[in-house]
N, C-alpha and C positions, 0 to 999 in steps of 0.2 A: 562534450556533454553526453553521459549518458543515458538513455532510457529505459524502460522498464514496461513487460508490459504484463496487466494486471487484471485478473477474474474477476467480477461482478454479477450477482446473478439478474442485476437490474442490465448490462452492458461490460463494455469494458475499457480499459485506460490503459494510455500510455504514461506513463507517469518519469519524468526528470529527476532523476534520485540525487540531485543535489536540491530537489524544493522540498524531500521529505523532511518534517519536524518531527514526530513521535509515531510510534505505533501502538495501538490501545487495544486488548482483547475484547471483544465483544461476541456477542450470543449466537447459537446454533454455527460453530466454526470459523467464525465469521473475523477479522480485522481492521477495525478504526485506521487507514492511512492518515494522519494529520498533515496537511501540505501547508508551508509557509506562505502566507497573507491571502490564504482561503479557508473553504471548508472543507473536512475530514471526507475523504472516501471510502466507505465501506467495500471489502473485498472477500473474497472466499481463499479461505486457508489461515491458519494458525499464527501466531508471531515472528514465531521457530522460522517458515516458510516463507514469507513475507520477507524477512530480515534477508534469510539467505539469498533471495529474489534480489534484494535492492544491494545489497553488500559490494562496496567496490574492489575491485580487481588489481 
């Protein structure tokens, strides 16, 4: 399994990048992480970024 770990400017996460669902652009830089049978967390940095973040190897 691998992890990820993810900017917030509320905190931050580590996030399982086999529970991500989608990634949603949202306001002021910001990115919708959607996680499978939860809620979306918002993170800092672009899709672009986030994508390459979570991308498996």
């Amino acid at each position: 399994m691998k992890f990820v770990h993810l900017h917030s400017r509320g905190g931050d996460y580590m996030v399982a990048v086999q529970n991500v669902a989608y990634l949603r652009k949202d306001e002021n830089g910001q990115t919708k992480v959607g996680m499978v049978g939860g809620d979306s967390l918002l993170v800092v940095g672009s899709i672009d970024e986030i994508a390459a973040k979570i991308s498996v190897e």
